[in-house]
C-alpha positions as CSV (number, residue, x, y, z in Angstrom):
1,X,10.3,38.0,-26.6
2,X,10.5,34.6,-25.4
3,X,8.0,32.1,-25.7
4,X,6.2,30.7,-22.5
5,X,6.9,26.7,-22.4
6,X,3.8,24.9,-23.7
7,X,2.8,22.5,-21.5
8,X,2.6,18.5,-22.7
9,X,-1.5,18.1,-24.5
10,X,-3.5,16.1,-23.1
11,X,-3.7,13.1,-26.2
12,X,0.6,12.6,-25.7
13,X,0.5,12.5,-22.3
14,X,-2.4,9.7,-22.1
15,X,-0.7,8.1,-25.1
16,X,2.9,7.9,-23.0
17,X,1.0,6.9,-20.0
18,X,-0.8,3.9,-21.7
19,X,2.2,2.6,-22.9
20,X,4.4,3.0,-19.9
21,X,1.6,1.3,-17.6
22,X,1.6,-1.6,-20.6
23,X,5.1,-2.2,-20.3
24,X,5.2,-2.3,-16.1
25,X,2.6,-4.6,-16.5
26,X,4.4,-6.6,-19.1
27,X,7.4,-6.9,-17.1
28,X,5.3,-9.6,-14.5
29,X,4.2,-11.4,-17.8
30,X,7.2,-11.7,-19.5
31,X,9.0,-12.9,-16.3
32,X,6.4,-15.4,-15.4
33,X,6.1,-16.6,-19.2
34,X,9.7,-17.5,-19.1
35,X,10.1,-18.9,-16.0
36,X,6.7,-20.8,-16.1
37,X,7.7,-22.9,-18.8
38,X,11.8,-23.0,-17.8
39,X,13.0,-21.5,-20.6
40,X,15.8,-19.5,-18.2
41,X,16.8,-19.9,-14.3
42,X,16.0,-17.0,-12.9
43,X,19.2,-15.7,-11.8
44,X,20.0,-15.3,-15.6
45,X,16.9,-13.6,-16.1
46,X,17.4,-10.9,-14.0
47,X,21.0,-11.0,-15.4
48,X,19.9,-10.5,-18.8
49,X,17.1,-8.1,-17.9
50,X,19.4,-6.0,-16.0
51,X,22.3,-5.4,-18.7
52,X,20.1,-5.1,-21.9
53,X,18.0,-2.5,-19.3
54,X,21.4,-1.0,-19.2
55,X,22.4,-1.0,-22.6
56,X,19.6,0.8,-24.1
57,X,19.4,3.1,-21.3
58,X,23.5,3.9,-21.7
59,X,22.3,4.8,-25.7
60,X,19.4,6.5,-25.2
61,X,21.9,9.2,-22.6
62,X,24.5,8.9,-25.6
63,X,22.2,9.7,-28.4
64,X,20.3,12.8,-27.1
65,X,21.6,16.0,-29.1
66,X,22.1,18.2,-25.7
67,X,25.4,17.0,-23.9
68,X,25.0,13.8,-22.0
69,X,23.4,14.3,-18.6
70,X,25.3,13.5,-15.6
71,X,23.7,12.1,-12.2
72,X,25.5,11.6,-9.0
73,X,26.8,7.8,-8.1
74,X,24.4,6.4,-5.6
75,X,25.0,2.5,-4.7
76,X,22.1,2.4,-2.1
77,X,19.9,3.1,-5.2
78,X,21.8,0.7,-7.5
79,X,21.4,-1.9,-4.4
80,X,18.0,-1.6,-3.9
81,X,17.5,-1.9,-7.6
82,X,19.2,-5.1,-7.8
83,X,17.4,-6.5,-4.5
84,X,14.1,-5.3,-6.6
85,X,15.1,-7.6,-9.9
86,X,16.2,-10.3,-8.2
87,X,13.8,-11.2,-5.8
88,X,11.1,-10.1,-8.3
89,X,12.7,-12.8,-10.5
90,X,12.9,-15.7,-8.1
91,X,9.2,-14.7,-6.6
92,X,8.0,-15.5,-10.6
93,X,8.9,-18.9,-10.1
94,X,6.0,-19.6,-8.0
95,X,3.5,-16.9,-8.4
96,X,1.2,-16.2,-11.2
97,X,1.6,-12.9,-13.1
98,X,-1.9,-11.1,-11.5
99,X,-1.2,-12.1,-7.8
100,X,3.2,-11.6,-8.0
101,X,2.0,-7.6,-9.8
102,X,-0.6,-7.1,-6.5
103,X,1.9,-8.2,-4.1
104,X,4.7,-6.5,-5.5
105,X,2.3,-2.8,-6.1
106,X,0.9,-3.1,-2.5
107,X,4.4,-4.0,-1.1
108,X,5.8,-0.5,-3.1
109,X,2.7,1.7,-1.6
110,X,2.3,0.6,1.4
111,X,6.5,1.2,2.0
112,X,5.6,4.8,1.0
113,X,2.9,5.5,2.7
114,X,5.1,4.2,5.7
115,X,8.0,6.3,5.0
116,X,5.8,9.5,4.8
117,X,4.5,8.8,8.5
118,X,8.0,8.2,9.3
119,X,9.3,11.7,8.2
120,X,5.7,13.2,10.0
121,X,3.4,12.9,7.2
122,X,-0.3,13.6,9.0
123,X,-2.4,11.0,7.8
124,X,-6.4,11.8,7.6
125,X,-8.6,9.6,9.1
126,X,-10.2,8.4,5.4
127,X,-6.2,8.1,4.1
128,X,-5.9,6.0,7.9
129,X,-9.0,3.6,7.2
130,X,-7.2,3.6,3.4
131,X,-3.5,2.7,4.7
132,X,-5.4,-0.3,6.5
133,X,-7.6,-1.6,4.0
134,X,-4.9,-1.9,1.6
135,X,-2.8,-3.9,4.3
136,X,-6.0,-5.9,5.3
137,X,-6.1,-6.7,1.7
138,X,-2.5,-7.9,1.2
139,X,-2.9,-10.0,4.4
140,X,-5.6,-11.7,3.6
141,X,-4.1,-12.3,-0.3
142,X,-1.1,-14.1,1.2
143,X,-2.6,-15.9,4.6
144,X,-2.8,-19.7,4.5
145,X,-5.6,-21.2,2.3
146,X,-6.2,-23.6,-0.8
147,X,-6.1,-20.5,-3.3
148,X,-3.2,-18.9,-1.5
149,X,0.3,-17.7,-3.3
150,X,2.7,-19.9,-2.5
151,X,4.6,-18.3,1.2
152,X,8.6,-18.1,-0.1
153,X,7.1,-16.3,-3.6
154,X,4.6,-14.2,-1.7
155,X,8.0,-12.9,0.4
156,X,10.0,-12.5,-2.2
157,X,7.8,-10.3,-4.0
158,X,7.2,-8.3,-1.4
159,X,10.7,-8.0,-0.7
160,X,10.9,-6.7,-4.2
161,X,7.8,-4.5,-3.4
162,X,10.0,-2.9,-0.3
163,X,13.2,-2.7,-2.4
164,X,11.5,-1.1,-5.2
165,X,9.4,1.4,-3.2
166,X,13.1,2.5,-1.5
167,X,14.4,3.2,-4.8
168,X,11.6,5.4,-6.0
169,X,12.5,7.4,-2.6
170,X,15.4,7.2,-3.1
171,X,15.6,8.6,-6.7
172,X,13.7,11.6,-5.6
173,X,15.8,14.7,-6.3
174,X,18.2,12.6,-8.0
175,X,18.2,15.0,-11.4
176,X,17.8,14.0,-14.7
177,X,16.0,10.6,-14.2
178,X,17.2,8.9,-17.6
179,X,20.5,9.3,-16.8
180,X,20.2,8.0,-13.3
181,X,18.6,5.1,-14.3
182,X,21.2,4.0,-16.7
183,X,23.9,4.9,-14.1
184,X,21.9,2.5,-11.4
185,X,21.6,-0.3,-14.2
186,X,25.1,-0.1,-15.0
187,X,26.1,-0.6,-11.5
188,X,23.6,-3.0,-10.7
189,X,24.6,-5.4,-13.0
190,X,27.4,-6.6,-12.0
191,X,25.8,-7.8,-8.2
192,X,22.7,-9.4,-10.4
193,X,26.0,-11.5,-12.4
194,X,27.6,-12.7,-8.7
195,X,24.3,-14.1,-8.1
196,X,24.2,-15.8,-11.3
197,X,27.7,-17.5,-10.4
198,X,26.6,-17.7,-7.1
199,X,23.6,-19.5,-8.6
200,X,25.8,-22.2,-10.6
201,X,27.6,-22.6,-7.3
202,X,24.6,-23.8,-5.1
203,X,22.1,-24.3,-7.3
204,X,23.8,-26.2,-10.0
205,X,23.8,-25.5,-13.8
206,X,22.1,-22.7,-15.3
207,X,19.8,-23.1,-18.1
208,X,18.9,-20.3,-20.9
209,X,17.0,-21.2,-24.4
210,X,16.7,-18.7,-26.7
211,X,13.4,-18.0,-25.7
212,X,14.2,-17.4,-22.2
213,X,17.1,-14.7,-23.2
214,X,14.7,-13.2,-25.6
215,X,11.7,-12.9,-22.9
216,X,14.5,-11.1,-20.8
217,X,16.3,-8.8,-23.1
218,X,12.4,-8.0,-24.0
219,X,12.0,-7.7,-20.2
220,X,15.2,-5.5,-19.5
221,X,15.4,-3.0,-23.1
222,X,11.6,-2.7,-23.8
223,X,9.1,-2.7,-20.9
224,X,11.9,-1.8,-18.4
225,X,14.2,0.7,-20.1
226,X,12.2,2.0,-23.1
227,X,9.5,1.7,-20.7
228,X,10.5,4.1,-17.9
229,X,12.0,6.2,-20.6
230,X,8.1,6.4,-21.8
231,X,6.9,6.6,-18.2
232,X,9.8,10.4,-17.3
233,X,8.2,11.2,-20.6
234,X,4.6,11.3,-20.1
235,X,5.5,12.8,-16.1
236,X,5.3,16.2,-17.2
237,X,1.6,15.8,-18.2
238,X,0.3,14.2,-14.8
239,X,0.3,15.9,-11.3
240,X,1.8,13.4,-8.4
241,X,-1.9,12.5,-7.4
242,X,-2.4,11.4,-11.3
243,X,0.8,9.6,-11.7
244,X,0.0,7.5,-8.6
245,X,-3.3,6.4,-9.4
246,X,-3.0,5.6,-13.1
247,X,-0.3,2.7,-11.6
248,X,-3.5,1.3,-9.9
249,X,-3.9,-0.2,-13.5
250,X,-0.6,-2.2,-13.3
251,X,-2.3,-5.4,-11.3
252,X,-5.2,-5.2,-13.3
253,X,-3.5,-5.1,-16.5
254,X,-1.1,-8.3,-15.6
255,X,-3.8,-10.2,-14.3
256,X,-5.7,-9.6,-17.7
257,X,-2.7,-10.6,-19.3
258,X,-2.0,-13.9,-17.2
259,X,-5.5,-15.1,-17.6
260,X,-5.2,-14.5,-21.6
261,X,-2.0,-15.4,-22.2
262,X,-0.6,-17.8,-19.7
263,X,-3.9,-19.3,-18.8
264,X,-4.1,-18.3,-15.5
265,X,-7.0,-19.1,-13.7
266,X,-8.6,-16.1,-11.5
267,X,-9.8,-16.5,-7.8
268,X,-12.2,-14.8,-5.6
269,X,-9.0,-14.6,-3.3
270,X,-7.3,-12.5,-5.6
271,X,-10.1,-10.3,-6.5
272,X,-11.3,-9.5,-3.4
273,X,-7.6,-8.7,-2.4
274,X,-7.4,-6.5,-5.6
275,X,-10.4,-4.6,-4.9
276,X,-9.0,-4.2,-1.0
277,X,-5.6,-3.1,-2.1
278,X,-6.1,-0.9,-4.5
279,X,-9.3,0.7,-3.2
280,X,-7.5,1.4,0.0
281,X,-4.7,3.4,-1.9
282,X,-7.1,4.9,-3.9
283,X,-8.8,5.9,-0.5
284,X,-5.0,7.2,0.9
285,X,-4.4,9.0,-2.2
286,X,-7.5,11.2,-2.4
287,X,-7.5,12.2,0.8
288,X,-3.9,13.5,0.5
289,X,-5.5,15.1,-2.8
290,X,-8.5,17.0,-0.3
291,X,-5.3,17.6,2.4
292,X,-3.2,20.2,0.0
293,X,-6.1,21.7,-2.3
294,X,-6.2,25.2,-0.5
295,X,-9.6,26.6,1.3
296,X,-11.2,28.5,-1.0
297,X,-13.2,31.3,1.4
298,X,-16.7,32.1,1.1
């Protein structure tokens, strides 16, 4: 007789889930850390991050016992992912690690919850006040003001917010997600190099220490490609409504980081935006939680 599948405990799952919400959130400081003090341009950077993120991903497909899991070739995905690293990589020039994370996870929602009214999601009316409290919030983070992000920054991470909230459509479906992901890296690292030579072009010399390459190879093997390896790991274990709010830790986590490692100084602006964004997903994603539980009849 065969033995029923045991489902992930509960310790491994919320283990894998720590550590795949401390690498996303690692990603803004690692970025920020190198560009903040120029150690790399940040056409290299996402460059770098992009092929090591490739390389470890090709391996980790190569090295599992089973035969090596095929996914289809999608370019739109590999594009958006590229649009994602690059413009998350230039944003970090000017933003600091707490605000560029809120931008860019409020950016990545908010193109969700938009795509689901697209295709004729209903929304509630307390997911509705939610869908616009989050905007509110990301509006107000980014209008003019002393403590405001700087505008071409602010745009460029939420450019990266839109690009990455296409691709997590857009990998929906798409099979086995390791494999996908190294086939998207692979491809998408050859358009991150053009802009690097399109870089020394227009933008004159590019600049790498070892530092810098190390913060990115850090950026592209660990906290992205170990990192989302972690993250389809621990999946199992969480229901979609759990898998979306544990990422409200993400901004959190990198503003923590930021003002502990990179001295980043914390503003009323960007708390009060934090507790607008988030709260307002939070609000969006319980009310689609109340909208499929089933009546249970008296």
């Amino acid at each position: 007789m065969n033995e029923a599948p045991r489902s992930p405990s509960l310790w491994r799952t919320l283990v894998l889930t720590t550590l795949a919400m401390l690498a996303f959130a690692a990603n803004s400081l690692l970025c920020r850390m190198a560009l903040q003090h120029m150690l790399i341009d940040p056409a290299s950077f996402g460059s770098v991050r992009l092929a090591s993120g490739a390389v470890v991903l090709a391996l980790i497909v190569r090295a599992r016992a089973r035969a090596p899991a095929t996914a289809r070739v999608d370019w739109l995905a590999a594009s958006t992912l590229f649009a994602y690293v690059v413009c998350f990589s230039f944003a970090y020039v000017t933003l600091a690690a707490g605000t560029g994370a809120l931008v860019l996870f409020g950016a990545v929602q908010l193109t969700m919850f938009a795509a689901g009214l697209r295709h004729g999601e209903r929304f509630a009316p307390m997911a509705w006040a939610g869908f616009l409290l989050a905007l509110t919030g990301l509006v107000y983070l980014v209008s003019p003001g002393i403590t405001a992000p700087a505008p071409l920054g602010a745009a460029l991470m939420a450019a990266a917010g839109i690009a990455w909230g296409v691709y997590s459509l857009r990998g929906r479906g798409a099979g086995e997600p390791v494999a996908a992901t190294a086939g998207n890296f692979a491809r998408a690292t050859p358009l991150a190099l053009a802009v690097s030579a399109g870089s020394l072009a227009f933008a004159g010399p590019a600049h790498a220490s070892a530092s810098g390459i190390a913060l990115a190879v850090a950026s592209g093997a660990l906290t992205s490609g170990l990192g989302y390896v972690v993250w389809y790991a621990a999946l199992p274990g969480l229901s979609a409504l759990r898998a979306a709010t544990v990422q409200l830790s993400v901004p959190p986590l990198a503003a923590a980081g930021g003002v502990l490692l990179l001295a980043e100084v914390p503003t009323w602006r960007l708390g009060l935006s934090s507790l607008a964004i988030l709260g307002g997903i939070a609000l969006v994603l319980v009310a689609r939680s109340l909208a499929v539980q089933p009546r249970v009849r008296p």
